[in-house]
Backbone bond lengths (Angstrom), bond angles and torsions (degrees), N, CA, C in turn:
res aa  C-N    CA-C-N  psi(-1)  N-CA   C-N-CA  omega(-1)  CA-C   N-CA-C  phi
1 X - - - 1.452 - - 1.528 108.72 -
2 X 1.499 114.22 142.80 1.623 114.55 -169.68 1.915 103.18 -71.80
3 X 1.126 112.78 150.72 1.379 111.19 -177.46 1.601 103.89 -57.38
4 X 0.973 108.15 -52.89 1.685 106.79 -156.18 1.873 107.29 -62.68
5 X 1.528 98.11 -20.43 1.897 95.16 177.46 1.543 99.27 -85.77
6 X 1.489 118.52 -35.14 1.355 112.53 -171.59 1.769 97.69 -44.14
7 X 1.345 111.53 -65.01 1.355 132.64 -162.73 1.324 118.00 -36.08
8 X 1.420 97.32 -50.72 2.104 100.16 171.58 1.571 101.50 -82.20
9 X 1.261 140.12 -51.49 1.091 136.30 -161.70 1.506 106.32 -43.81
10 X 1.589 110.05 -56.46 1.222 106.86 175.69 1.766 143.85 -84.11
11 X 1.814 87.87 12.05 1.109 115.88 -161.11 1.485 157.33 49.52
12 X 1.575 105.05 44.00 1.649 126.13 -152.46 1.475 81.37 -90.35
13 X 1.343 102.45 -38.52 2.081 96.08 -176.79 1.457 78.70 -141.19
14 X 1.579 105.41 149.76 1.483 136.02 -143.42 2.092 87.18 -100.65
15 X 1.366 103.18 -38.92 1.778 99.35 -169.90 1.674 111.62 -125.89
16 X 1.178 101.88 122.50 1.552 106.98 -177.84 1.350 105.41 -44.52
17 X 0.918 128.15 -58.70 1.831 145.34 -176.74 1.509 88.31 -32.37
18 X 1.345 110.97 -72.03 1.646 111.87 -169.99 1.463 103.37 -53.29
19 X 1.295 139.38 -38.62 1.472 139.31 -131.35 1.759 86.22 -111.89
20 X 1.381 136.96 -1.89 1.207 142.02 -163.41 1.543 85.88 -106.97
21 X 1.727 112.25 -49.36 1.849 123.00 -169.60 1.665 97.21 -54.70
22 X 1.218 110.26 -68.52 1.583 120.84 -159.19 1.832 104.87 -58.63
23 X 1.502 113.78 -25.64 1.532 104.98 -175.14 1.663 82.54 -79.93
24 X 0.831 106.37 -49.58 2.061 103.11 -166.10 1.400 99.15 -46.58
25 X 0.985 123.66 -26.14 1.913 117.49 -178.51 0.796 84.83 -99.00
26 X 1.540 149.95 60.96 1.716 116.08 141.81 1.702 127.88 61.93
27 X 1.384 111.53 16.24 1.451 99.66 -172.33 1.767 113.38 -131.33
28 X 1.143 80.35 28.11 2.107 118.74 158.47 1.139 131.98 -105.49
29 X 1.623 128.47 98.19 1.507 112.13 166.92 1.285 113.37 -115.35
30 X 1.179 122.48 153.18 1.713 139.19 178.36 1.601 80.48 -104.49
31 X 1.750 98.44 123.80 1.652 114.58 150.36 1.479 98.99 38.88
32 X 1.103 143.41 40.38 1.766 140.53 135.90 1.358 89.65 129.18
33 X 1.566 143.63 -21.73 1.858 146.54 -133.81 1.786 85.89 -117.64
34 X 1.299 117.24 113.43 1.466 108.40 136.10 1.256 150.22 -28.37
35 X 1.424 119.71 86.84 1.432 142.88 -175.03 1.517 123.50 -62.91
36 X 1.604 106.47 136.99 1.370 102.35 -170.02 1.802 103.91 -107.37
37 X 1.091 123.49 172.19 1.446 120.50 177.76 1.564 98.92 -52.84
38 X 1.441 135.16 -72.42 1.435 136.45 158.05 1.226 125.94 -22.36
39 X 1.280 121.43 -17.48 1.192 101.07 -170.81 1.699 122.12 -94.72
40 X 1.389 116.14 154.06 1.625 133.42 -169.16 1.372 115.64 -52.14
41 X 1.706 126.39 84.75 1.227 102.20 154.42 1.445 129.06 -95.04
42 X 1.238 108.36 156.20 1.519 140.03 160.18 1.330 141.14 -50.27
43 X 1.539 130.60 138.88 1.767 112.66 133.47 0.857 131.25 -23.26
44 X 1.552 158.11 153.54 1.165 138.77 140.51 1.936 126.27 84.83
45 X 1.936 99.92 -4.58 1.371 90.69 -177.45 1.409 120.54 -102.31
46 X 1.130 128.63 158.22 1.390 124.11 -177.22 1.523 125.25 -69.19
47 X 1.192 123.26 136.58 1.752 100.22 165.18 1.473 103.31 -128.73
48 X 1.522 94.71 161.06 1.914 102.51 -172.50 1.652 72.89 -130.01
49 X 1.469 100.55 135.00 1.385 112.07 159.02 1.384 105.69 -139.71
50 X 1.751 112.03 122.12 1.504 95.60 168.71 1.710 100.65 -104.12
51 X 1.687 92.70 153.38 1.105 102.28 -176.87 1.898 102.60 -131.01
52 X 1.284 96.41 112.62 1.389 100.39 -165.11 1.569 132.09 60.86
53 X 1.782 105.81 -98.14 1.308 107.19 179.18 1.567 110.82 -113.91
54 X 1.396 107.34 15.29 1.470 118.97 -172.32 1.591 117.64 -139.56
55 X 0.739 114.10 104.99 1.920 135.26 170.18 1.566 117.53 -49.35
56 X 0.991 140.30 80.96 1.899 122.90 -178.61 1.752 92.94 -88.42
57 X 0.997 114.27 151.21 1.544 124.94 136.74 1.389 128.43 -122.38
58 X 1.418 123.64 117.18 1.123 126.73 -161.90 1.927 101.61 -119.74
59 X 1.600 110.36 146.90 1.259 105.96 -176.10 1.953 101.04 -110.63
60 X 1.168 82.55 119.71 1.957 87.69 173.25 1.386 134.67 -57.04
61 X 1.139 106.94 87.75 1.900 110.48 -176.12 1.518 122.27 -67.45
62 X 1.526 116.64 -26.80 1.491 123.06 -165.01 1.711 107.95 -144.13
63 X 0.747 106.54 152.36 1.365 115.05 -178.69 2.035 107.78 -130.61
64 X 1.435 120.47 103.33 1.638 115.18 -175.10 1.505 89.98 -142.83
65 X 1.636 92.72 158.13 1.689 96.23 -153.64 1.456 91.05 -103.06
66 X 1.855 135.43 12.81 0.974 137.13 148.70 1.467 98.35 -151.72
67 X 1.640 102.28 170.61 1.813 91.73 170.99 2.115 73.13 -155.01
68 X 1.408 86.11 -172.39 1.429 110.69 -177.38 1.426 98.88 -108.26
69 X 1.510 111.86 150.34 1.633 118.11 -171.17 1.561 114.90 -62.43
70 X 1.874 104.54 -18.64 2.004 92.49 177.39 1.361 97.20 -87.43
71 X 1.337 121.19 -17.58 1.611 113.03 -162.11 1.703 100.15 -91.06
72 X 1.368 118.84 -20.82 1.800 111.84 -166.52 1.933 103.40 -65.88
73 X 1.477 125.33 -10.95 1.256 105.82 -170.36 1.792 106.64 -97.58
74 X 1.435 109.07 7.86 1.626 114.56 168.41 1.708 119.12 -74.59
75 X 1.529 107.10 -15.44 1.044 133.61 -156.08 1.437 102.93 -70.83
76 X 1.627 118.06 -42.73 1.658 129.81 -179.35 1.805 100.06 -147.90
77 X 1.205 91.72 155.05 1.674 123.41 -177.92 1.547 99.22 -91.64
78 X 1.165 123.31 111.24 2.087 112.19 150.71 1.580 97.01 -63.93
79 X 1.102 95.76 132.90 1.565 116.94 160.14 1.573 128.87 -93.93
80 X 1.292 94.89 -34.85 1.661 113.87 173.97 1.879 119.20 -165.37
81 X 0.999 102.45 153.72 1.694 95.82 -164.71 1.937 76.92 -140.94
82 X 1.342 111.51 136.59 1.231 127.14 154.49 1.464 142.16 -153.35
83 X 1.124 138.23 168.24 1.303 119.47 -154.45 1.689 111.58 -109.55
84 X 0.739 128.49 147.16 2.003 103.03 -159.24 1.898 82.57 -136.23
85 X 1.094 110.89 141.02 1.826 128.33 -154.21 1.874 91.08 -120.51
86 X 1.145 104.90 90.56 1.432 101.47 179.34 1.543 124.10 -104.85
């Protein structure tokens, strides 16, 4: 599944449009590699998204080509959430 649909589907960012902006800046990685809106996620892969002044990394459990808004947060695990002082 392309990153940027994973992203709203499961709702880490609410609008593909936005979730297409933030990979185009560089502030997406798949498993340690800089992620493009296109690019392939996985089962099992990591994502670092910073978003502003705060970093999540969440690990991807499910992959569905829609879900319902209580069911989209089964979709990935946060692993760590932190606040980055720039």
């Amino acid at each position: 599944m392309r990153l940027d649909k994973f992203l709203k589907v499961s709702r880490l960012i609410k609008r593909r449009t936005l979730a297409k902006e933030v990979a185009d800046q560089g502030r997406i990685q798949i498993n340690g590699v800089q992620a493009k809106a296109s690019s392939n996620v996985k089962v099992g892969d990591e994502l670092t998204i910073r978003f502003g002044q705060k970093v999540v990394t969440a690990k991807v459990e499910s992959l569905k080509e829609s879900t319902r808004k209580e069911d989209a947060a089964q979709m990935y695990t946060i692993i760590s959430e932190t606040r980055v002082n720039e």
